[in-house]
N, C-alpha and C positions, 0 to 999 in steps of 0.2 A: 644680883639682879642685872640683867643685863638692859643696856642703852643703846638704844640707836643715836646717833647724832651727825648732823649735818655741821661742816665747817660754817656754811652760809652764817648760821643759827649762830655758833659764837659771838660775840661781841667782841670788837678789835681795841685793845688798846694801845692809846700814844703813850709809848713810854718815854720819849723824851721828844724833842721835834726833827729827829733823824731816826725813828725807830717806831716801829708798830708789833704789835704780834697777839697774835689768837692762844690761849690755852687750853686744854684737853685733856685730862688728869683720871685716872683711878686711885685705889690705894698702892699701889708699887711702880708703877711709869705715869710719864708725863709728854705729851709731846705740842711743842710750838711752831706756829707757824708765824715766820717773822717777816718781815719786811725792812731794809734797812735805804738810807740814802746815800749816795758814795762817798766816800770817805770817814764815814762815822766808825769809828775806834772803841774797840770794846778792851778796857784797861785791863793789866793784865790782874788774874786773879785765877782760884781753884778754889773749889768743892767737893765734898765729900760722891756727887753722884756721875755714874759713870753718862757721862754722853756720844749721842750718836749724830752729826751735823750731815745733813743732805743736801746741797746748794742746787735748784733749780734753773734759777737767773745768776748772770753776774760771777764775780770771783772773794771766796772770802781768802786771805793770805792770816795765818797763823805763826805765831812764834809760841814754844813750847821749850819751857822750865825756867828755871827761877831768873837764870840770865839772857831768857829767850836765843837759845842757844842753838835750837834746831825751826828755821823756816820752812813751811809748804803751802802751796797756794792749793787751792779746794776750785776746783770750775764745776761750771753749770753740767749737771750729768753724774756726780763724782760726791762719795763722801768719805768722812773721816772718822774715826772711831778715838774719843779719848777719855784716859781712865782717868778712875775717881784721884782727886790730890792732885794732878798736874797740873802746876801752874800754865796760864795761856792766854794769850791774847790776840787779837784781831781787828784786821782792818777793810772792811768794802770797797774792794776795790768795780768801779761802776757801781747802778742800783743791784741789790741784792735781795734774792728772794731764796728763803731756806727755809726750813722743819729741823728743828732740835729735838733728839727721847733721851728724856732721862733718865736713869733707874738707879734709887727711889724720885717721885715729882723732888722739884725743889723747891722747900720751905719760904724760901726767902723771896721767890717770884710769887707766892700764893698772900705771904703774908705783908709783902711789901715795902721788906727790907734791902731790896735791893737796889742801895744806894748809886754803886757803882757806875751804875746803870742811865740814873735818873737826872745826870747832870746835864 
């Protein structure tokens, strides 16, 4: 079946009081539109699905593997592509405004286990 949908229509949620984001999902991709406040830190961690980050506004800076071992800053214009399992983390630097796709959605945003997240 197919859907039309308007971003507007989503409903935003505060995921914590430095973060917001719209979800969009079928059965195999997922994509968020997020909104972050600067400085908010995304701990590091990995998942099974591969993601695609698009930065809009703002700069996200990245450390990638287990000892955050390789950094790169993502600006406004510019994205990054990283595979499923790498561990990753991240920090806003200024206000940030970005779209995350995932592939497969991820469970743990749908279902609301994503503690990491919610501190």
């Amino acid at each position: 079946m197919i859907q039309k949908i308007s971003w507007d229509d989503i409903p935003e949620e505060q995921v914590n009081p430095s973060m917001k984001r719209k979800l969009l999902y079928g059965d195999k991709v997922m994509l968020a539109r997020m909104k972050f406040k600067d400085g908010f830190l995304v701990p590091l961690h990995s998942h099974e699905n591969e993601q695609v980050t698009q930065v809009s506004v703002g700069t996200i800076r990245f450390w990638f593997g287990a000892n955050k071992e390789q950094v790169v800053d993502v600006h406004a214009g510019e994205s990054v592509v990283i595979p499923a399992n790498l561990p990753h983390a991240a920090l806003m630097i200024g206000d940030v405004e970005e779209t995350d796709t995932w592939a497969p959605p991820r469970k743990d945003w749908l279902d609301g286990t994503d503690d990491y997240l919610r501190k």
